[in-house]
C-alpha positions as CSV (number, residue, x, y, z in Angstrom):
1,X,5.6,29.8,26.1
2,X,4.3,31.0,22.8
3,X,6.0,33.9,21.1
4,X,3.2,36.7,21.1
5,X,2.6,38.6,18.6
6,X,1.8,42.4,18.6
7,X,0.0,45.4,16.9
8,X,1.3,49.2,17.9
9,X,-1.5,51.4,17.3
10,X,0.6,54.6,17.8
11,X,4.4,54.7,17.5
12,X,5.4,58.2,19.5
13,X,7.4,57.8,22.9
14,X,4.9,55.4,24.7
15,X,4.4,52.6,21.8
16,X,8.6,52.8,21.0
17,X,9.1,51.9,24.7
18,X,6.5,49.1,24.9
19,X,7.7,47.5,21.4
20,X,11.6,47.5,23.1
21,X,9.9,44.5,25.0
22,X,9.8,42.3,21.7
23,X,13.2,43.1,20.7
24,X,14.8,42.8,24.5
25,X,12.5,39.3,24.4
26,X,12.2,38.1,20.5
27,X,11.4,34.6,22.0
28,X,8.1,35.5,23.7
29,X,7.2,38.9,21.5
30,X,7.4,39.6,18.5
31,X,5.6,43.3,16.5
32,X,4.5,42.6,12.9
33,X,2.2,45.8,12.9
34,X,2.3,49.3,13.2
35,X,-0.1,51.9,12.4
36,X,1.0,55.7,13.3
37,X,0.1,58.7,11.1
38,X,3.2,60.4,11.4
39,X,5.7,59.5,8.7
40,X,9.1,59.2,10.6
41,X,7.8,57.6,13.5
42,X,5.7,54.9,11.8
43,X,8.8,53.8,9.5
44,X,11.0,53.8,12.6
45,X,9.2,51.2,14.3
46,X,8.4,49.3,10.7
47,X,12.4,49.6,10.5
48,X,13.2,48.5,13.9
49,X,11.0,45.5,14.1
50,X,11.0,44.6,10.4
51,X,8.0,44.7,10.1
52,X,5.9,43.3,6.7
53,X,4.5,46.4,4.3
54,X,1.2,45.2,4.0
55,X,1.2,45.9,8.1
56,X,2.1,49.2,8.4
57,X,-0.4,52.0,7.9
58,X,-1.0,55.5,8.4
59,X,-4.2,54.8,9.8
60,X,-5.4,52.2,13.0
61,X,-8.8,51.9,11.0
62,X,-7.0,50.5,7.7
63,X,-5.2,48.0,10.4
64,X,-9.0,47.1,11.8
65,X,-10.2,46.8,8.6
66,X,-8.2,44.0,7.9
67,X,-8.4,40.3,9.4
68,X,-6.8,39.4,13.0
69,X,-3.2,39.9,12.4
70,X,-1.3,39.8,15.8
71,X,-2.5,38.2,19.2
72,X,-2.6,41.8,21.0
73,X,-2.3,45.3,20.2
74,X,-0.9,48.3,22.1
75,X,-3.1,51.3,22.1
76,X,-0.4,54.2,22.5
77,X,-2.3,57.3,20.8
78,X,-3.5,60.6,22.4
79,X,-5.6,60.6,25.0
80,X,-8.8,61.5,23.7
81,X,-8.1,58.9,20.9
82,X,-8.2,55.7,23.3
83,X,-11.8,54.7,23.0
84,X,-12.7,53.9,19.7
85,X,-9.8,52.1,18.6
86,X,-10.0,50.1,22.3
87,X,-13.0,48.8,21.6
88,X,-12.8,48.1,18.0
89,X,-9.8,46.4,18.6
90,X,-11.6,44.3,21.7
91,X,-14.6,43.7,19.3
92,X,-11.8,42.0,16.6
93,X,-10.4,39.5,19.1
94,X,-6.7,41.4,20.0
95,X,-6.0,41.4,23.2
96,X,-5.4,45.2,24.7
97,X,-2.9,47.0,26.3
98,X,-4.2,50.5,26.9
99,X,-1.7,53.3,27.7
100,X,-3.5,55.2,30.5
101,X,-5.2,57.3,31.0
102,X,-8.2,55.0,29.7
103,X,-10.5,57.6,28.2
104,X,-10.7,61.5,29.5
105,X,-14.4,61.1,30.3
106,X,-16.7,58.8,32.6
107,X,-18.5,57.5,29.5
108,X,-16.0,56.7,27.4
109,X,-14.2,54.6,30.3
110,X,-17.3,52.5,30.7
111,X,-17.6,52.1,27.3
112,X,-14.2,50.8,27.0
113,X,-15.0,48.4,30.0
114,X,-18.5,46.8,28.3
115,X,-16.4,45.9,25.2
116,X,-13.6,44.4,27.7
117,X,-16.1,42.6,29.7
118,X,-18.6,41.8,26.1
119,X,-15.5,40.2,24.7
120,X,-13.6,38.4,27.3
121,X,-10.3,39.5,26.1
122,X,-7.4,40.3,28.1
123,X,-7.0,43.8,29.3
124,X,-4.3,45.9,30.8
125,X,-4.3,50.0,31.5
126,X,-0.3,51.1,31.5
127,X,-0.7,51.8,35.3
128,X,3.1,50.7,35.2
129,X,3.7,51.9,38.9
130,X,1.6,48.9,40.3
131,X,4.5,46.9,38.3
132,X,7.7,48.0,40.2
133,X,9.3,45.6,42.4
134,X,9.6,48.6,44.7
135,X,5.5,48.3,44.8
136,X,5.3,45.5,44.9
137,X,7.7,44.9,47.5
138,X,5.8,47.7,49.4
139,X,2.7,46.0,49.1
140,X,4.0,42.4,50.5
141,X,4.7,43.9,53.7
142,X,1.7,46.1,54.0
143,X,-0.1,43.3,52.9
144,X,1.3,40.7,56.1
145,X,-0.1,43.3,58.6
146,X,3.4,44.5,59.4
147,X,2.2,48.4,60.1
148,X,-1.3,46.8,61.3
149,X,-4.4,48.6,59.7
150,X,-3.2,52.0,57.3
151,X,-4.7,54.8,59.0
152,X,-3.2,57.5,56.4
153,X,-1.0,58.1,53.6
154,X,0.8,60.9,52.3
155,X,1.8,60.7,48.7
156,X,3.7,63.6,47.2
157,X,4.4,63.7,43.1
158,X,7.2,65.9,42.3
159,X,6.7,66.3,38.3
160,X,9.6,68.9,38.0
161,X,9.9,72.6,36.4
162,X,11.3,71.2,33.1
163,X,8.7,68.8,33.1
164,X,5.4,70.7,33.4
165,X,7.2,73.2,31.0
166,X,7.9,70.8,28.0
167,X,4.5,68.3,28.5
168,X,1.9,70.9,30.3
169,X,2.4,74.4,28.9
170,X,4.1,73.8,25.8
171,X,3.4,70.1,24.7
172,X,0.4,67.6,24.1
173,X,-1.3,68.0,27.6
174,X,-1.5,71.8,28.3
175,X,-5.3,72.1,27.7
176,X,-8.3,70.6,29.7
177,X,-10.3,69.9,26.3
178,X,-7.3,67.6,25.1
179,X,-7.1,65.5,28.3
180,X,-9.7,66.7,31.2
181,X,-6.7,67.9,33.3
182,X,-3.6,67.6,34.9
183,X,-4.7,65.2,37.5
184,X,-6.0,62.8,35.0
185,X,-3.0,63.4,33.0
186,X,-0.2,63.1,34.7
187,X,-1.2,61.7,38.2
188,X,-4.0,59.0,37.5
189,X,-1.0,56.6,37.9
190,X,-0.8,58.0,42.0
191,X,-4.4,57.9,42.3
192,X,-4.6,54.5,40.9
193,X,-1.5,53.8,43.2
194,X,-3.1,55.2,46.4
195,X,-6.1,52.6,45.6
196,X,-3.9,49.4,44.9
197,X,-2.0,50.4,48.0
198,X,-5.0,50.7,50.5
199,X,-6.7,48.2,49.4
200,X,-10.3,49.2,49.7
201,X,-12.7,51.6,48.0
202,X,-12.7,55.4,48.1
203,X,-16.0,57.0,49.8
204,X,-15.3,60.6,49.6
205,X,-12.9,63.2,47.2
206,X,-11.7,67.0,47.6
207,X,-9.3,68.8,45.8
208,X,-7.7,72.1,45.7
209,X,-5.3,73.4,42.5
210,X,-4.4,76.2,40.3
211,X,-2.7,77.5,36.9
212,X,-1.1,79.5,39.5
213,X,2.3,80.3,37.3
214,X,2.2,79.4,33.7
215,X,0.4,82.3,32.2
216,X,0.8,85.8,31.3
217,X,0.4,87.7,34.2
218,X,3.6,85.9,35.8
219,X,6.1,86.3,32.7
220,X,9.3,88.4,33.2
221,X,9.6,91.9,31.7
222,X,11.8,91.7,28.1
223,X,10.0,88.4,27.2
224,X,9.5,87.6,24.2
225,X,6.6,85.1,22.8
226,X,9.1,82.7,21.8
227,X,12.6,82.0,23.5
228,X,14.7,81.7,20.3
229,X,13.9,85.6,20.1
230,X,14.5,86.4,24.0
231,X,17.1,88.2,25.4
232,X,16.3,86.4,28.8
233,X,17.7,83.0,27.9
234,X,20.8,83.2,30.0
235,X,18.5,83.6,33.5
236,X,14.9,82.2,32.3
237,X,14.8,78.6,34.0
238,X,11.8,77.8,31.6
239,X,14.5,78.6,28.2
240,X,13.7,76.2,25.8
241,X,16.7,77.2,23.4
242,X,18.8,76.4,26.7
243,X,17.3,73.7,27.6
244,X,17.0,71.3,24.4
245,X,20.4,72.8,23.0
246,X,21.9,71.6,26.0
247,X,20.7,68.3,25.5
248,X,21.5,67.9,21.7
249,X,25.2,69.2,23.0
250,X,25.1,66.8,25.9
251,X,24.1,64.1,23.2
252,X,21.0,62.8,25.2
253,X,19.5,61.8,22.4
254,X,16.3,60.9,23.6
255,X,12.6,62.1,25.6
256,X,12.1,64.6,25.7
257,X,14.1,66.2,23.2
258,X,13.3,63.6,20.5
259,X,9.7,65.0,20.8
260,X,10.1,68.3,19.8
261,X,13.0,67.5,16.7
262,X,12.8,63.6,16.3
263,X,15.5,64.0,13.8
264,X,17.9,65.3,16.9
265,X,20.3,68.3,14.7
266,X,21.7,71.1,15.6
267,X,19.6,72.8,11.9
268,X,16.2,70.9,12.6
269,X,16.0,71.7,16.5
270,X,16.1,75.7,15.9
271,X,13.3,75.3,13.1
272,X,11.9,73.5,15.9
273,X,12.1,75.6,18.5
274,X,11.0,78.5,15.8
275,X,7.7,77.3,14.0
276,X,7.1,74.8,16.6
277,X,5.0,75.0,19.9
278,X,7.9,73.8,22.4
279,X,9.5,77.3,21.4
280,X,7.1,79.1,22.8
281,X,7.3,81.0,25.8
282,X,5.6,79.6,28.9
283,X,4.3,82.7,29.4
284,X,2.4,82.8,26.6
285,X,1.4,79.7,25.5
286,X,-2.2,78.4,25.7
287,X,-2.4,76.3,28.5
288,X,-4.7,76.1,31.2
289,X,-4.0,72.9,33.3
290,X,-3.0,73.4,36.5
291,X,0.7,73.3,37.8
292,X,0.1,72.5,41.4
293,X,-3.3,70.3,42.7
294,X,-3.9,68.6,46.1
295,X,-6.6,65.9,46.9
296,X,-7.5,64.3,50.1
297,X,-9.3,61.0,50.2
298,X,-11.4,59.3,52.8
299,X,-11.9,55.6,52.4
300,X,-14.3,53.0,53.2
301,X,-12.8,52.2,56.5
302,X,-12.0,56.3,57.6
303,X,-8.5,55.7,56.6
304,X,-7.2,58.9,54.5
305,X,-4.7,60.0,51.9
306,X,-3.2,63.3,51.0
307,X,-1.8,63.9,47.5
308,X,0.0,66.7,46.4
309,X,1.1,66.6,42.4
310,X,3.3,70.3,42.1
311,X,5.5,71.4,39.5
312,X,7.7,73.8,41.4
313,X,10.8,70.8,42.2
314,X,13.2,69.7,40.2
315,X,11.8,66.3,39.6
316,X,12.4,62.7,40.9
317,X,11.4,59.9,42.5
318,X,8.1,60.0,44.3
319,X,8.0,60.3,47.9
320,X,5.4,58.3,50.4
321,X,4.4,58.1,54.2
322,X,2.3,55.8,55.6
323,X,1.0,55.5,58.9
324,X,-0.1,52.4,60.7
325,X,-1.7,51.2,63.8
326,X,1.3,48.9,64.6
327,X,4.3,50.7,62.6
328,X,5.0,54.0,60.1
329,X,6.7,53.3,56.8
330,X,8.3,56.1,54.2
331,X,9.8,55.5,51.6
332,X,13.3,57.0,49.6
333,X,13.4,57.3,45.6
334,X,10.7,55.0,45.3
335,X,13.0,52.2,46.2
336,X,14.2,51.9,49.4
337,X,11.7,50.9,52.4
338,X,12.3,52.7,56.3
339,X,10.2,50.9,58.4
340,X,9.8,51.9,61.9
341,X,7.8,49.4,64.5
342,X,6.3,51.2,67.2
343,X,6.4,48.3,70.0
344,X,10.3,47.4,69.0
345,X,11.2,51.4,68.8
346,X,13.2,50.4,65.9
347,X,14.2,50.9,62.5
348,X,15.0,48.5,59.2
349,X,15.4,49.8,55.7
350,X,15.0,47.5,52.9
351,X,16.3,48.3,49.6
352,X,13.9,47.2,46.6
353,X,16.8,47.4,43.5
354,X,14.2,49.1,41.9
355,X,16.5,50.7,39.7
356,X,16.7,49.7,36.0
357,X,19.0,51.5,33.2
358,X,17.5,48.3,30.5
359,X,15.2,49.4,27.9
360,X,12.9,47.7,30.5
361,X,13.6,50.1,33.2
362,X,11.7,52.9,32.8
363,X,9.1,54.1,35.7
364,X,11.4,52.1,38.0
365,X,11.2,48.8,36.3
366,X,7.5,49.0,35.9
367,X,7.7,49.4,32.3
368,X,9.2,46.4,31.9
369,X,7.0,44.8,34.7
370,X,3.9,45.5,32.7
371,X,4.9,44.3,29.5
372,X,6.5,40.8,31.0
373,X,2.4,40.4,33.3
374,X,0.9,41.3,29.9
375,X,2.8,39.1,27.5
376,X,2.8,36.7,30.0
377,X,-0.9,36.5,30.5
378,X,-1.7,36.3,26.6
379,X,0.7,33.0,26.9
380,X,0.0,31.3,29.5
381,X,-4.2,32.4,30.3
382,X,-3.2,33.2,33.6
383,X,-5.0,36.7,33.9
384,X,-3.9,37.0,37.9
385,X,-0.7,38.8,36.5
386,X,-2.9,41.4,35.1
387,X,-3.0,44.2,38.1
388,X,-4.4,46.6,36.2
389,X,-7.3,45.6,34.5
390,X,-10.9,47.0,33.4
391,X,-12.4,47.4,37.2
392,X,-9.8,48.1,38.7
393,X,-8.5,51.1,36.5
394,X,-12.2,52.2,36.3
395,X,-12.7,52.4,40.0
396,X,-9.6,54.7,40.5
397,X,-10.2,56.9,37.3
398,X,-13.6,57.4,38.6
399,X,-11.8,58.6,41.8
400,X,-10.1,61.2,39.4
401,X,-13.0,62.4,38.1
402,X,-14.4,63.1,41.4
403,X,-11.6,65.0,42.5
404,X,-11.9,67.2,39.2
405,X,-15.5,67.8,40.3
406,X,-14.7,69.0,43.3
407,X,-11.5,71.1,42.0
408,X,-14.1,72.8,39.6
409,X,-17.1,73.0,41.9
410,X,-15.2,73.6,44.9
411,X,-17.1,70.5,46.8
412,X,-17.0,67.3,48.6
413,X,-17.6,64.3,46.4
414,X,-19.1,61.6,47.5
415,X,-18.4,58.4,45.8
């Protein structure tokens, strides 16, 4: 197969792990472009991949502005910065790779899709849990009929204390205007999940959350507005200075402590933690997504699903149950498989080996998995190994947007 080549548009944590594909695979990837804005992190991935000068810029326009230079590009920016360059990038020729969410609004998604469709190019939304070989494992035996018809599904997304702290109170996704909300956010990947699982369209959408810690009212008396000044450090579990000085101790030198000090020392991490917004106290910062959300779908056929995305965990793996006319199924760390046949009365597990410590493992392998079906579609023309492409990610983020209406409106969507 051809070697493909490849354009990062945004070099932060998402485009770094998607480039790690050329250098794990230099015979079928290769990156000769970068643009980022951000000094350090644009000459890391220029360093990294050796990458020409004339290809690196500080600006994704100046790498439009110039002819075709690379097979595909990787869209890793912000969320609300994922239309225009999507679509100028479509309009060029380059192939796209889209990290999700697409767009934070219904227009802007369909935009993206009439420039997809317009231009015929191949398209892929980072929806990397449809990639996992635990998923897709999952879905070969759903698929034979093994369960019979899904009648429901319970889907539970445990993002983790730590989590929601450092990305949704302090970090890049705390406020509705940067990236419609939490659901969107951080769980479009289960909603999109949910829909490549079932197998059929969504008719109807309610949902129920709240900001119901994260804010002022809730904060401890003797905090302070930032945690490098607070005497509560030692029994605060939301301490930043405890948390991110641990990890530069621990030497885990990477996310999320490389977003707050991407230089990683002991001297930049307190000026960090001092001028910068992952000092802050979670009790005072300005967020207002929500830290825990439900939302119950009904689908074509009656067949439902209950999702539940909290912050109030410690983290891990996802956790499923499915329920089926001929057999039950729930899963363990997103990797092993209990199914349980009702007309047998018996049990099998069946262990995926989802698990991945390569620079391709992350999300379970599906990292990797996406980057392999994308690569390997630009090679070969054989767009079947996209699973996550225009319609298909539109249809589920359209389900997200319904269930953000009726969060907001307090209402049954119809779809």
């Amino acid at each position: 197969m051809k070697v493909v080549t490849l354009l990062v548009v945004g070099a932060g944590g998402r485009g770094q792990g998607y480039a790690k594909f050329a250098k794990s695979c230099p015979d079928r990837a290769r990156v000769v472009g970068v643009a980022e804005p951000r000094d350090f992190f644009r000459q890391k991935l220029a360093q990294e991949h050796e990458i020409a000068a004339e290809n690196v810029f500080d600006d994704w326009r100046k790498a439009a502005a110039k002819p075709r230079m690379a097979d595909a590009v990787l869209i890793c920016t912000q969320d609300t910065m994922h239309e225009e360059p999507a679509i100028a990038f479509a309009k060029l020729g380059y192939h796209v790779l889209l990290e999700k969410p697409m767009a934070p609004s219904v227009e802007a998604c369909r935009n993206i899709v009439a420039a997809v469709e317009e231009t015929g190019i191949i398209f892929a939304v980072c929806h990397v849990l449809r990639y996992t070989a635990f998923t897709k494992a999952l879905k070969e035996i759903l698929d034979r009929g093994t369960i019979g018809d899904i009648t429901s599904i319970d889907h539970y997304e445990p993002v983790g204390f730590w989590h929601q702290a450092h990305s949704f109170v302090r970090g890049n996704w705390r406020r509705e205007t940067d990236c419609n909300g939490m659901l969107l956010a951080k769980s479009c990947h289960d909603i999109d999940w949910l829909s490549h699982i079932m197998g059929k369209p969504c008719a109807r959408v309610s949902s129920f959350g709240s900001l119901r810690h994260f804010k002022p009212s809730e904060a401890p008396a003797g905090a302070a507005a930032r945690c490098m000044d607070c005497s509560l450090n030692d029994t605060c579990p939301y301490s930043a200075k405890r948390f991110y000085f641990a990890m530069l101790e621990e030497e885990r030198l990477a996310w999320p402590l490389d977003v707050v000090d991407p230089e990683m020392t002991a001297e930049t991490l307190e000026r960090a933690l001092r001028e910068g917004p992952y000092g802050r106290c979670v009790y005072a910062c300005d967020n207002d997504v929500v830290d825990n959300q439900v939302v119950c779908l009904q689908y074509a056929d009656g067949s439902t699903a209950n999702f539940t995305m909290t912050a109030f965990n410690p983290g891990g793996a996802r956790q499923t149950r499915i329920g089926g006319t001929l057999g039950y199924i729930e899963t363990i760390d997103s990797s092993v498989i209990k199914h349980f046949d009702y007309a047998t009365n018996k049990w099998q597990e069946i262990d995926t080996n989802a698990g991945d410590d390569s620079v391709l493992g992350g999300h379970g392998g599906g990292d990797g998995g996406l980057m392999n079906a994308f690569i390997g579609a630009i090679a070969t023309g054989d767009r079947s190994q996209i699973l996550s492409g225009a319609a298909a990610t539109l249809e589920s983020h359209l389900t997200v947007f319904a269930a953000e209406e009726s969060r907001r409106k307090g209402i049954v969507c119809q779809m």
